[in-house]
C-alpha positions as CSV (number, residue, x, y, z in Angstrom):
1,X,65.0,162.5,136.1
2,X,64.2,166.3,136.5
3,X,64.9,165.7,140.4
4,X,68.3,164.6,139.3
5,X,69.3,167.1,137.4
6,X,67.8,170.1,139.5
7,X,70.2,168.4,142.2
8,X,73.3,168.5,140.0
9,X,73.2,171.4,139.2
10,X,72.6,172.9,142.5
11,X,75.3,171.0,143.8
12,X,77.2,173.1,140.8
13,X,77.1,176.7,143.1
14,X,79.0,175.1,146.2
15,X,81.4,173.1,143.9
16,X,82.7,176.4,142.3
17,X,82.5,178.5,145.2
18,X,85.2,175.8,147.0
19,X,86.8,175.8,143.8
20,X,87.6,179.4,143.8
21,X,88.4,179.7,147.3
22,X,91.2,177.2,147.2
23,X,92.7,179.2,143.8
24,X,92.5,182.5,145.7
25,X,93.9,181.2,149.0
26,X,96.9,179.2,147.0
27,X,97.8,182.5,145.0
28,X,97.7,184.7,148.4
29,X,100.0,182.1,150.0
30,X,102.7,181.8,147.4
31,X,105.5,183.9,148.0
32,X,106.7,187.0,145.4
33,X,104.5,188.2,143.1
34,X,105.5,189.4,139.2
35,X,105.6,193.0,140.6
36,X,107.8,192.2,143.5
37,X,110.2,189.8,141.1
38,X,110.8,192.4,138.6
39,X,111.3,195.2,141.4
40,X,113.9,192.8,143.1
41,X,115.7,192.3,139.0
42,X,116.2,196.1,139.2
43,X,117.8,196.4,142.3
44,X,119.8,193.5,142.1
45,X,118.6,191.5,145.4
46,X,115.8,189.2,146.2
47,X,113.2,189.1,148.4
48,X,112.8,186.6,150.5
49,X,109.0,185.7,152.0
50,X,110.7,185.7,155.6
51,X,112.3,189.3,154.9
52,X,108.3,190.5,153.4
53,X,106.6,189.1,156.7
54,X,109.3,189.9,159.2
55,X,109.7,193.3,157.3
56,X,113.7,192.6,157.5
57,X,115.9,194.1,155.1
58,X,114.8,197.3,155.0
């Protein structure tokens, strides 16, 4: 029984770190952040992912 549980929670560390990982590379990929949203409210235009990466519109 203590093999068991030494196991799980061992297999606890990798499980979070993938975890994590996904979160941080699903927020990195997802296009206009809050900063960038309100900036684009003031001036009245928004900005496209395409225009950020292609550094169009400028």
């Amino acid at each position: 029984m203590t093999a068991y549980i030494i196991r799980r929670l061992l297999l606890v560390v990798p499980t979070l770190i993938g975890i994590m990982t996904v979160n941080f590379i699903i927020i990195q990929i997802a296009p206009g952040g809050p900063v960038e949203q309100m900036i684009a409210k003031l001036q009245g235009e928004a900005v496209s992912a395409t225009e950020r990466l292609s550094g169009g519109g400028e």
